[in-house]
NUSE-942880 format. One record per residue (C-alpha): residue number from 1; residue in three letters; chain; x, y, z. Coordinates in steps of 0.2 Angstrom, whole numbers, plus 2048, in hexadecimal, padded with zeros to 3 digits. Layout:
residues N
+-----+-----+----+-----+-----+-----+
!   i !  aa ! ch !   x !   y !   z !
+-----+-----+----+-----+-----+-----+
! NUM ! ALA !  A !   X !   Y !   Z !
...
+-----+-----+----+-----+-----+-----+
***
This chain:
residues 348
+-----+-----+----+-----+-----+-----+
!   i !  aa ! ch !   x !   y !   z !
+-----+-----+----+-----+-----+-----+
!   1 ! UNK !  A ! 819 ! 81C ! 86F !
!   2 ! UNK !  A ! 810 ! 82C ! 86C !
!   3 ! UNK !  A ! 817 ! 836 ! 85F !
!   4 ! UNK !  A ! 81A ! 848 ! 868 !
!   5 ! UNK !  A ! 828 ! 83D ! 86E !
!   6 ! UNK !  A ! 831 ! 83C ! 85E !
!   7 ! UNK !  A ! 82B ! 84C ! 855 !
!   8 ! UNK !  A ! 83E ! 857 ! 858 !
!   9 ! UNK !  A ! 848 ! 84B ! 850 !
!  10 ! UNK !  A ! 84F ! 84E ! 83E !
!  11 ! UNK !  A ! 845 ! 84B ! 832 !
!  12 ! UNK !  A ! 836 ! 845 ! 839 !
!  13 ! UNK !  A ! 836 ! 856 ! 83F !
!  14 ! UNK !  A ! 830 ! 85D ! 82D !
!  15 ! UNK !  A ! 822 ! 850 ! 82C !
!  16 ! UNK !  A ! 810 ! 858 ! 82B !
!  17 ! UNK !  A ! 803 ! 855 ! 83A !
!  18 ! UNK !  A ! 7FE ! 84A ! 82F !
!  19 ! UNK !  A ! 80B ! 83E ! 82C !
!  20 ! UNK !  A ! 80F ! 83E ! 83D !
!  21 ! UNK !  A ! 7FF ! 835 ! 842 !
!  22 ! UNK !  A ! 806 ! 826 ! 838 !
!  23 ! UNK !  A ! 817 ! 827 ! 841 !
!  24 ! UNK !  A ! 80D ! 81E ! 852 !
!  25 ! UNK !  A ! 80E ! 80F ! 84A !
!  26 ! UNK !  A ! 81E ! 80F ! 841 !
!  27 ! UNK !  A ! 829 ! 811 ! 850 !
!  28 ! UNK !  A ! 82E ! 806 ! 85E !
!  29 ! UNK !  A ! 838 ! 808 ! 86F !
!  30 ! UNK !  A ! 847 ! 800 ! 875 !
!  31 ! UNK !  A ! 84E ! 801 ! 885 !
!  32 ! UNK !  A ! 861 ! 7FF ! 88B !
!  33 ! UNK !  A ! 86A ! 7FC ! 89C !
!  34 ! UNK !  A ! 878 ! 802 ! 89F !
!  35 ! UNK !  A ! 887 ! 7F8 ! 895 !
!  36 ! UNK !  A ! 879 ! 7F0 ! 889 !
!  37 ! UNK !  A ! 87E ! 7F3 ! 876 !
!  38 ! UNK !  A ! 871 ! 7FB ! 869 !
!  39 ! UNK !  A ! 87B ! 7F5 ! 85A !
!  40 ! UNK !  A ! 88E ! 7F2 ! 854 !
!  41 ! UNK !  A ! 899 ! 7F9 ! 84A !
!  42 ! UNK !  A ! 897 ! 7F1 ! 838 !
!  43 ! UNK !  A ! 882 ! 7EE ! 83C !
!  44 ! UNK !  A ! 878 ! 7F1 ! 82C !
!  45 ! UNK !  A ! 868 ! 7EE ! 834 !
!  46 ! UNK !  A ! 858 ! 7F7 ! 82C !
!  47 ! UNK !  A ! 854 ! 802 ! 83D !
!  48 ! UNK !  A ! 855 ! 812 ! 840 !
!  49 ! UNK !  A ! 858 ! 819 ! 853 !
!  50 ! UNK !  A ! 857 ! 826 ! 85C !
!  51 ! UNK !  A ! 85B ! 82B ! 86E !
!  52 ! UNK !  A ! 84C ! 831 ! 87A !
!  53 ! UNK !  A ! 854 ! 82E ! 88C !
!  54 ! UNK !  A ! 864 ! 82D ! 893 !
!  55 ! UNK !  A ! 877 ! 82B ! 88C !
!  56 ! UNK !  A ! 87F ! 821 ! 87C !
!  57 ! UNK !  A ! 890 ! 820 ! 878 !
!  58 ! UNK !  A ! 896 ! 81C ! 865 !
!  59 ! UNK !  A ! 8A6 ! 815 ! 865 !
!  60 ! UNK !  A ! 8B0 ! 812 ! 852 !
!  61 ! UNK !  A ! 8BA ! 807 ! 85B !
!  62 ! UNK !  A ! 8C9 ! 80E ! 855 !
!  63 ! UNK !  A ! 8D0 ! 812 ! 865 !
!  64 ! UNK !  A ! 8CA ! 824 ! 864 !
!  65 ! UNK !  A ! 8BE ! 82B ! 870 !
!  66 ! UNK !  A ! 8AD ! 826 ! 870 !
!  67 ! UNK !  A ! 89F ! 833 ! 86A !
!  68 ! UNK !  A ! 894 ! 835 ! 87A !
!  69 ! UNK !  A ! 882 ! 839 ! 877 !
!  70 ! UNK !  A ! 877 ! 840 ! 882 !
!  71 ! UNK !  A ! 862 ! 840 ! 882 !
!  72 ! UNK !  A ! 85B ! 851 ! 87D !
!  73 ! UNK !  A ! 86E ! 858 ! 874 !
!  74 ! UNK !  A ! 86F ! 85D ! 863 !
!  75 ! UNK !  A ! 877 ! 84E ! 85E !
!  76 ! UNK !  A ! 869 ! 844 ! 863 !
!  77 ! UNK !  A ! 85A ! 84C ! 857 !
!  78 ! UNK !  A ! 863 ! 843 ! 84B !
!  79 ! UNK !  A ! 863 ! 82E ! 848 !
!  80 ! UNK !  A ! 872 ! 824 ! 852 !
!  81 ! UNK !  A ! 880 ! 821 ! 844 !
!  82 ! UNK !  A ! 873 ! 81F ! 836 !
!  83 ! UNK !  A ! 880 ! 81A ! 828 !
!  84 ! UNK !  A ! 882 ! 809 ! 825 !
!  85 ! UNK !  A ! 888 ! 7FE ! 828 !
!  86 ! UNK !  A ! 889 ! 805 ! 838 !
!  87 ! UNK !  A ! 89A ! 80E ! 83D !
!  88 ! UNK !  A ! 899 ! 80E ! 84E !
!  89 ! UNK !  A ! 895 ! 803 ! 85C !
!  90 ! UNK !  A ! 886 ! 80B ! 868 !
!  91 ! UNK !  A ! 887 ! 806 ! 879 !
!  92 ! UNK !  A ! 87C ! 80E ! 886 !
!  93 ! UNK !  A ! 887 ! 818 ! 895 !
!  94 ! UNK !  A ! 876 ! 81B ! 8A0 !
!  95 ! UNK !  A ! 864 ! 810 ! 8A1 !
!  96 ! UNK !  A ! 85F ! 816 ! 88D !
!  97 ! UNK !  A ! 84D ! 818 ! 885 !
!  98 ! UNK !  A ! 84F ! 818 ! 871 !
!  99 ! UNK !  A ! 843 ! 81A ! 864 !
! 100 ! UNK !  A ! 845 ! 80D ! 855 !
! 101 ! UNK !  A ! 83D ! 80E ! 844 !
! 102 ! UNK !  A ! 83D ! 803 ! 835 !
! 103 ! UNK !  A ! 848 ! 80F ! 829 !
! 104 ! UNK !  A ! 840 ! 80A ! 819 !
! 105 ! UNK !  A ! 82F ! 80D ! 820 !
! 106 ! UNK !  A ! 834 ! 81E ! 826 !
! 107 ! UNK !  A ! 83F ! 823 ! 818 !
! 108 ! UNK !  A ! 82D ! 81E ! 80D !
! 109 ! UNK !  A ! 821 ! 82B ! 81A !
! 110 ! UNK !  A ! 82D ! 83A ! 818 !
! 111 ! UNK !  A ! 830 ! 837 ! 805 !
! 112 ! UNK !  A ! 81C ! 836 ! 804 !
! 113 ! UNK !  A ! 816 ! 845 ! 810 !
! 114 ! UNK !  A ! 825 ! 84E ! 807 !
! 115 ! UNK !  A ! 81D ! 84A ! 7F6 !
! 116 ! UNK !  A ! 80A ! 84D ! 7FB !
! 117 ! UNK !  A ! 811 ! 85D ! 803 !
! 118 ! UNK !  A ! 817 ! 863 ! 7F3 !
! 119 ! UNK !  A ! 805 ! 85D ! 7EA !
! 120 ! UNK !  A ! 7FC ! 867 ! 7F7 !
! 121 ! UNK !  A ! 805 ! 876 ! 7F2 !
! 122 ! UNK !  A ! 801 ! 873 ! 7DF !
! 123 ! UNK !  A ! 7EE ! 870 ! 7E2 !
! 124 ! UNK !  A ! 7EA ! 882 ! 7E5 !
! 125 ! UNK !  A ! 7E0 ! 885 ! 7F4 !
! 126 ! UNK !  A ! 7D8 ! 873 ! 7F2 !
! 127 ! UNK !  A ! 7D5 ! 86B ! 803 !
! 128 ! UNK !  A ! 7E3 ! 85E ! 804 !
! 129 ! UNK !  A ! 7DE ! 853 ! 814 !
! 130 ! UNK !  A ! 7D6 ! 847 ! 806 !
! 131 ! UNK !  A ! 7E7 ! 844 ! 801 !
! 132 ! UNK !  A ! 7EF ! 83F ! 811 !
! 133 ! UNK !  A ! 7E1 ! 835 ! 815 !
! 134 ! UNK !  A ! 7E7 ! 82C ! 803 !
! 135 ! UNK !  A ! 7F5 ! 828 ! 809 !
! 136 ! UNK !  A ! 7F0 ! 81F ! 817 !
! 137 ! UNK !  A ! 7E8 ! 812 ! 80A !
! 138 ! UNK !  A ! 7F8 ! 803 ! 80C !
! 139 ! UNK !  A ! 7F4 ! 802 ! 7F9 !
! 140 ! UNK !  A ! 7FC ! 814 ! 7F6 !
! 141 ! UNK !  A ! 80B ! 811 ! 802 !
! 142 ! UNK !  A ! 810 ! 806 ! 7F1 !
! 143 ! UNK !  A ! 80F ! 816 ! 7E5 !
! 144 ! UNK !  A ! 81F ! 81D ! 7E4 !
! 145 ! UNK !  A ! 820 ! 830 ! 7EA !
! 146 ! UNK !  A ! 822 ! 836 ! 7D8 !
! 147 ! UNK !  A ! 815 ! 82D ! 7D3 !
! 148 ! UNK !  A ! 80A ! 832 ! 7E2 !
! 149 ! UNK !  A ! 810 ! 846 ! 7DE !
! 150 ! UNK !  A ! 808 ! 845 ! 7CC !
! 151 ! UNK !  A ! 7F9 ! 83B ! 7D3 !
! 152 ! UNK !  A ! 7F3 ! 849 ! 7DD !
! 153 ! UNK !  A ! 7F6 ! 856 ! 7D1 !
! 154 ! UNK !  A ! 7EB ! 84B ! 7C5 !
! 155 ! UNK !  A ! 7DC ! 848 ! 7D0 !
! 156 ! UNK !  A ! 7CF ! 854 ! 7CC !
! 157 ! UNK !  A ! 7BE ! 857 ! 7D6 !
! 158 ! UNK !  A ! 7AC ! 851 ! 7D0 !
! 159 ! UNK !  A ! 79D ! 856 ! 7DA !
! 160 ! UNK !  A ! 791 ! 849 ! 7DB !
! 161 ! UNK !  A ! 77F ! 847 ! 7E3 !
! 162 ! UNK !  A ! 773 ! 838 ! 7E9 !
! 163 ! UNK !  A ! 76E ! 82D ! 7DC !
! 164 ! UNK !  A ! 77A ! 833 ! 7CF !
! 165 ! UNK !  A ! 781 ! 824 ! 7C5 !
! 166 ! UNK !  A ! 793 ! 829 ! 7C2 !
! 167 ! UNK !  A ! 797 ! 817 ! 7B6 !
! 168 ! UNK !  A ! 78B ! 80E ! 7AF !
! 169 ! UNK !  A ! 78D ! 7FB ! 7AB !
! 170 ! UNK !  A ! 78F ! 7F7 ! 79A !
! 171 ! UNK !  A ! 793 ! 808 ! 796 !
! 172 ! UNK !  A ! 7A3 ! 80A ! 78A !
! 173 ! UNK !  A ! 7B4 ! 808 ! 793 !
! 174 ! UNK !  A ! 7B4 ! 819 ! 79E !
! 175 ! UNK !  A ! 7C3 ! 826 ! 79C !
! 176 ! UNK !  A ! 7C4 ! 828 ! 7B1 !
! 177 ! UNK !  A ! 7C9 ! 81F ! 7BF !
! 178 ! UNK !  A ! 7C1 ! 825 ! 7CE !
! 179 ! UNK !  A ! 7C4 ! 828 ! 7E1 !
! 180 ! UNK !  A ! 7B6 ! 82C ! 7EE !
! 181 ! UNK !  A ! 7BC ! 83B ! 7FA !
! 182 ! UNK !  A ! 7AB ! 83E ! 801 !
! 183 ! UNK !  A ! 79A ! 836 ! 803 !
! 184 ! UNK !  A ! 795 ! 823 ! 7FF !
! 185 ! UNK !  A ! 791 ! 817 ! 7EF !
! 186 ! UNK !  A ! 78C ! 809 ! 7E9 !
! 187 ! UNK !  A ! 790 ! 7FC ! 7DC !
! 188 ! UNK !  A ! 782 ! 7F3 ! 7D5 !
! 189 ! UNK !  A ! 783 ! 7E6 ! 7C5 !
! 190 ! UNK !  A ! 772 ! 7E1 ! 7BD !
! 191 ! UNK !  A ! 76E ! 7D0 ! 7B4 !
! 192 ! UNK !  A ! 766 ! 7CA ! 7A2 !
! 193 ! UNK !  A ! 757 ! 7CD ! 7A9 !
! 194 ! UNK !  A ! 759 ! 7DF ! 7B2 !
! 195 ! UNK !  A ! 75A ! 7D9 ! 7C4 !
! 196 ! UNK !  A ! 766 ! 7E1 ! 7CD !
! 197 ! UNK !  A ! 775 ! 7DE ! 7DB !
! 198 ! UNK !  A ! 77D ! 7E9 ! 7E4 !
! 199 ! UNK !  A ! 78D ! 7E3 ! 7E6 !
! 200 ! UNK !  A ! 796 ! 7EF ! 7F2 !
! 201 ! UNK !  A ! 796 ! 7FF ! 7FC !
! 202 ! UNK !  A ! 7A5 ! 809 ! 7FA !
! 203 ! UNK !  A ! 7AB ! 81B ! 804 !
! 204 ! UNK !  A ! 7B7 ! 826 ! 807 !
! 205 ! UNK !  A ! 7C7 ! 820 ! 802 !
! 206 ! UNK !  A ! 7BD ! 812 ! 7F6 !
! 207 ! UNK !  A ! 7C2 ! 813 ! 7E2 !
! 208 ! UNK !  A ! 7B9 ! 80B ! 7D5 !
! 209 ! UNK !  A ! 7BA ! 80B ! 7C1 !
! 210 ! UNK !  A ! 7C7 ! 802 ! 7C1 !
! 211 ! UNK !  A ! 7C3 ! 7F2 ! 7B8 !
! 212 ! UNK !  A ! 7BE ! 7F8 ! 7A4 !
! 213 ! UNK !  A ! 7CE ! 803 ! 7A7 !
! 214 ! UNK !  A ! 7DA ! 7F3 ! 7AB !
! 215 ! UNK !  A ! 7CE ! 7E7 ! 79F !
! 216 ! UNK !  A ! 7CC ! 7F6 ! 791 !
! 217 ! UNK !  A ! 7B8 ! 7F0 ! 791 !
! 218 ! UNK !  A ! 7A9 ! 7F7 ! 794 !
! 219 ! UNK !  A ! 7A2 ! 7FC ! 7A7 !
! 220 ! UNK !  A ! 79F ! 7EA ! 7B0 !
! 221 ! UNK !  A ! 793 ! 7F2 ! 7BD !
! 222 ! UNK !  A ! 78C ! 803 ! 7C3 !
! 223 ! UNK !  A ! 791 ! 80F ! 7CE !
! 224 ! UNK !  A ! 785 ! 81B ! 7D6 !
! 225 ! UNK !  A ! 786 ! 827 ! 7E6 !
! 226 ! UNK !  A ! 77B ! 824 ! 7F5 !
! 227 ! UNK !  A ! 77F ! 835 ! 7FA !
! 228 ! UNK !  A ! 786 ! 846 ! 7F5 !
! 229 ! UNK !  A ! 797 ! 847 ! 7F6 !
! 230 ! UNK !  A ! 7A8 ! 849 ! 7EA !
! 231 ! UNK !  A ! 7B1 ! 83D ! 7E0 !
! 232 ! UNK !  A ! 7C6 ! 83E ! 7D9 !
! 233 ! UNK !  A ! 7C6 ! 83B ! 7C9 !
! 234 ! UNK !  A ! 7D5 ! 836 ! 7BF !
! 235 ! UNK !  A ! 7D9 ! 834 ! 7AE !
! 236 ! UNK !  A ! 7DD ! 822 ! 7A3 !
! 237 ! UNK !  A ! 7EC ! 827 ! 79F !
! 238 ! UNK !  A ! 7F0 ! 82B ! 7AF !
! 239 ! UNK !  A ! 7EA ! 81E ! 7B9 !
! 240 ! UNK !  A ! 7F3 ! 812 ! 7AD !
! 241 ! UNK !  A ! 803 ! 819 ! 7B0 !
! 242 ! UNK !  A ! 802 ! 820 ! 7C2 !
! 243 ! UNK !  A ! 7F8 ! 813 ! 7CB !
! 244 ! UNK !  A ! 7F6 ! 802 ! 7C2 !
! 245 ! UNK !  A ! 808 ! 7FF ! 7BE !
! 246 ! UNK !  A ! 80E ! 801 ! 7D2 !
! 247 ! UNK !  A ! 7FF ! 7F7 ! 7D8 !
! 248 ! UNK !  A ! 7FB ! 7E9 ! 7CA !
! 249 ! UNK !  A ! 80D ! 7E0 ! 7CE !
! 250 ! UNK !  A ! 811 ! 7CC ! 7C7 !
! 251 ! UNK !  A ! 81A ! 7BD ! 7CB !
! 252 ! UNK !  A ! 820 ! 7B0 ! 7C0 !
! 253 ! UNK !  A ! 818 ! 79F ! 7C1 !
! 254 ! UNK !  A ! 82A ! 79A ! 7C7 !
! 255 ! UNK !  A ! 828 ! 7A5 ! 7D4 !
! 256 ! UNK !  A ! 816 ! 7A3 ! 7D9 !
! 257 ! UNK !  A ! 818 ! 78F ! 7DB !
! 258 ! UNK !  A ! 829 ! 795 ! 7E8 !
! 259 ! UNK !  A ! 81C ! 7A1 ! 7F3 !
! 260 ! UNK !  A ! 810 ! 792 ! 7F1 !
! 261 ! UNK !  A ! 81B ! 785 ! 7F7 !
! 262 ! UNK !  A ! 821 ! 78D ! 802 !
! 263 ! UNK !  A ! 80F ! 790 ! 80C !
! 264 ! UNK !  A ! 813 ! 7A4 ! 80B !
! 265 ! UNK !  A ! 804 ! 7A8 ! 7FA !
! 266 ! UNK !  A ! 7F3 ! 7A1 ! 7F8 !
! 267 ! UNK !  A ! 7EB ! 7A1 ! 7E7 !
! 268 ! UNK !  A ! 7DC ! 7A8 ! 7E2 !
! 269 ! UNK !  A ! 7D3 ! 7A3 ! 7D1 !
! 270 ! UNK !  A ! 7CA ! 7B1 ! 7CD !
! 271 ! UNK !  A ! 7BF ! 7A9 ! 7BF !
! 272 ! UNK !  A ! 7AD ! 7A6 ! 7BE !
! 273 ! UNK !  A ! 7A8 ! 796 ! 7C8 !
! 274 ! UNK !  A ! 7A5 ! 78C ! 7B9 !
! 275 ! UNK !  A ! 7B4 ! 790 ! 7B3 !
! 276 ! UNK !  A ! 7BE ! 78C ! 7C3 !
! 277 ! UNK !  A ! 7B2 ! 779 ! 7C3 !
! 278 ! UNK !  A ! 7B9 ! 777 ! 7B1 !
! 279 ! UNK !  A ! 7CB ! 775 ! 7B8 !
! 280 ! UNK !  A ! 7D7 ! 77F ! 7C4 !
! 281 ! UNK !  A ! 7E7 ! 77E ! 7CD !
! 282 ! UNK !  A ! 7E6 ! 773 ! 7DC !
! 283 ! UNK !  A ! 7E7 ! 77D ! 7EC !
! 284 ! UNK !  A ! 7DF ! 78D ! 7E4 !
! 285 ! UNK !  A ! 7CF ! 795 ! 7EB !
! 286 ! UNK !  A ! 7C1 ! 79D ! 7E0 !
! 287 ! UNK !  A ! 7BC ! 7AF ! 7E3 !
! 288 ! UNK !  A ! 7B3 ! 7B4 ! 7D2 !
! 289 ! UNK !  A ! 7B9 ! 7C7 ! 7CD !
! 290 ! UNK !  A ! 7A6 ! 7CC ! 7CE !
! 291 ! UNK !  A ! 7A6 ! 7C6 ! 7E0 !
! 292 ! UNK !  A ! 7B7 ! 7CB ! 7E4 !
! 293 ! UNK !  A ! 7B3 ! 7DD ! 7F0 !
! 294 ! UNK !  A ! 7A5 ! 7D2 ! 7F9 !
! 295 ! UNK !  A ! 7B3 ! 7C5 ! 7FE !
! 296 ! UNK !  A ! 7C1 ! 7D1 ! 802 !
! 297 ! UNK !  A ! 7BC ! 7D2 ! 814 !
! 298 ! UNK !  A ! 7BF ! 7BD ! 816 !
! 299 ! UNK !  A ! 7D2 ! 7BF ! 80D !
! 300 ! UNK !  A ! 7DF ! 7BE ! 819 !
! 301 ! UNK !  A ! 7E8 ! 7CF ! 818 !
! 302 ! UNK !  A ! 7F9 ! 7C9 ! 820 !
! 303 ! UNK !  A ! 7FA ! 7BD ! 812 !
! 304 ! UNK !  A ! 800 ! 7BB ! 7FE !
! 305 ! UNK !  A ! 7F3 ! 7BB ! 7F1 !
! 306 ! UNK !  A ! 7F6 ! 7B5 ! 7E2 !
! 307 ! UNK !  A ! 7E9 ! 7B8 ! 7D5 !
! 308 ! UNK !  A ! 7E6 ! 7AD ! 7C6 !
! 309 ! UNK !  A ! 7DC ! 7AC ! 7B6 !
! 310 ! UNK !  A ! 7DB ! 7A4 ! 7A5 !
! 311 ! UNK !  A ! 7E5 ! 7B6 ! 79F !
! 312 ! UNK !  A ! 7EC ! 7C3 ! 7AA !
! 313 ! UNK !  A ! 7DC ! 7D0 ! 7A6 !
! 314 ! UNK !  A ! 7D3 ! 7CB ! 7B3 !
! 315 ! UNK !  A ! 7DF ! 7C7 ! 7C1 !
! 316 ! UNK !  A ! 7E7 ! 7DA ! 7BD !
! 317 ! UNK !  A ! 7D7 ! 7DF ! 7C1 !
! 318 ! UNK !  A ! 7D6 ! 7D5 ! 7D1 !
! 319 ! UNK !  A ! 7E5 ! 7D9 ! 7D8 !
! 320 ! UNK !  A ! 7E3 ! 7E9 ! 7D6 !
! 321 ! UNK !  A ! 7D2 ! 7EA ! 7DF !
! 322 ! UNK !  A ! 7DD ! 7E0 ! 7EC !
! 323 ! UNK !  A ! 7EA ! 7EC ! 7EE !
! 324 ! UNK !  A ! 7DF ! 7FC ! 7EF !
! 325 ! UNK !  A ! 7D9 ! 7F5 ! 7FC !
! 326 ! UNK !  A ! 7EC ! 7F1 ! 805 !
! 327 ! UNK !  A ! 7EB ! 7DE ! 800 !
! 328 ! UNK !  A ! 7FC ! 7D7 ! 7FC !
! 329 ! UNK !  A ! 7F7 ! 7D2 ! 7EA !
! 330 ! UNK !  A ! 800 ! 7CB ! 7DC !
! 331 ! UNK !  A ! 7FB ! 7C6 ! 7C9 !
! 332 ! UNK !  A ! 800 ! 7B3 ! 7C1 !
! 333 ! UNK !  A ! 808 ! 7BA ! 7B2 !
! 334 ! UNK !  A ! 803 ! 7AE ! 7A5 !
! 335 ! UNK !  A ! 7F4 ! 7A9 ! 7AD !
! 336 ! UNK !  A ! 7EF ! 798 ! 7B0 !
! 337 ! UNK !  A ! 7F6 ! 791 ! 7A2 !
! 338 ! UNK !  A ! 808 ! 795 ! 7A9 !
! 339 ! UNK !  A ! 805 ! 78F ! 7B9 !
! 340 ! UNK !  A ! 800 ! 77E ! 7B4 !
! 341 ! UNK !  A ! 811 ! 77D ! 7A8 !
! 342 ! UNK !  A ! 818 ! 781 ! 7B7 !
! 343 ! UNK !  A ! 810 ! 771 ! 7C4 !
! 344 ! UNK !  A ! 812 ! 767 ! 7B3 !
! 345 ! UNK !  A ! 825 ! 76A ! 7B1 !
! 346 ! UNK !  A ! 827 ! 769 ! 7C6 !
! 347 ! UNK !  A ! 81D ! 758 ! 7C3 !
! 348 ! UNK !  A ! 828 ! 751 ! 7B5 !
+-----+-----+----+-----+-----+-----+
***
């Protein structure tokens, strides 16, 4: 459904051009013959309707007259009996169109445009389209709006031209996290020996730095621009308490063998192959940490990922990289040593 169709309704009606391009794929249309019932009194579905076509009556059911409302009224800009559970029962009078959104997921669009719009208003004349293009990374649908307010206060602009190594492996652990807003990079790891890998190509949208920030170690690789461009730049402190906590999120080994069992996680060992040979879970798949971007496009994105290793450093940074990237990710708390208590106590 096209969203000029829903744009007078209240509140999507104080969502930016912006946000409204995302409301295409959040809402869906139901259709009603005449006597056919939208939902009953006491309901406390998770939907959210509104009338586009024809004639509903909500009835308390009471013995009072019904509430008739018609397409195109003021009563109709606003959602059918929102409350819940639901206090009426809405049965259509005429053949009925309706639009019919997820509440959570819309209630999570307007608090984040609402949010962002504020930001903008803060950032001083900064162009803020690089914010809303953020929020259409599934990664930062996870921030929560307070959070997401601070982040774009915090973000500050670095110019950067071709060739210009903004980390450097080995280097101390860095003091930034950072977010490309224009132009393209590379990250590049070199051996005992000097021979170099580049080990992915990252754009607009793309952060990197990440890992000596989760891991408090030194740089593990190198980031250099391929063009000119800009790049966001935030703080340690900020990125700690902003970004990591929201997207680094755990499950108990308890509950890691449930989603496992139950077909609906995969686990993926994210130590180094000799390591993994050494002894692993049974079921788990090795995807080392240093090949982790490479093998994010053969990860099945409608699925669970579990990440595991000998300690929860490097799965934090994994699942991370994961959810930046709109991965549903998850780290073993514990580490491995948890999960096998757990298959040894299941086993007893």
């Amino acid at each position: 459904m096209d969203s000029t169709h829903v744009t007078g309704f209240v509140p999507l009606n104080s969502l930016s051009a912006e946000a409204l391009t995302q409301v295409e794929g959040l809402v869906g249309e139901v259709r009603l013959t005449i006597g056919q019932a939208l939902f009953q009194r006491g309901d406390a579905d998770p939907l959210r309707y509104y009338l586009l076509e024809g004639r509903i009556s909500l009835d308390t059911g009471d013995g009072s007259p019904p509430l008739l409302i018609h397409a195109g009224s003021e009563a109709a800009r606003h959602p059918l009996a929102r409350l819940k559970p639901r206090r009426y029962s809405a049965v259509a009078q005429t053949l009925c169109r309706i639009a019919a959104f997820d509440e959570a997921a819309l209630d999570k669009l307007i608090a984040q445009d609402q949010t962002t719009a504020y930001a903008v208003q803060e950032f001083e004349g900064n162009d803020p389209y690089w914010m809303f293009d953020l929020l259409r990374n599934p990664a930062f649908s996870r921030v929560p709006p307070a959070n997401l307010h601070a982040l774009f206060t915090r973000f500050h602009p670095i110019s950067v031209t071709a060739g210009q190594v903004v980390i450097r492996q080995d280097d101390p652990v860095g003091d930034h996290y950072y977010l490309i807003r224009e132009g393209q990079a590379q990250v590049s790891r070199h051996n005992e020996v000097g021979q170099e890998t580049v080990l992915a190509k990252l754009g607009p949208g793309d952060g990197f730095g990440e890992e000596a920030l989760i891991a408090h170690a030194a740089r593990r690789a190198t980031v250099s621009m391929v063009s000119d461009g800009l790049i966001m730049g935030l703080s340690a402190d900020d990125f700690d308490t902003l970004l990591k906590e929201p997207l680094v999120r755990q499950v108990t080994a308890t509950e890691a063998m449930t989603l496992l069992q139950g077909g609906k996680a995969d686990l993926i060992d994210v130590r180094v192959a000799d390591e993994f040979k050494q002894g692993n879970i049974k079921g788990s798949v090795n995807v080392p940490l240093c090949l982790l971007r490479l093998k994010i496009g053969a990860l099945d994105r409608q699925r669970l990922h579990i990440l595991i290793s000998d300690t929860d450093r490097r799965s934090s940074i994994a699942a991370f990289i994961l959810s930046q990237r709109g991965l549903d990710a998850r780290v073993l708390a514990g580490g491995l040593s948890a999960l096998k208590q757990s298959n040894d106590k299941g086993a007893a």
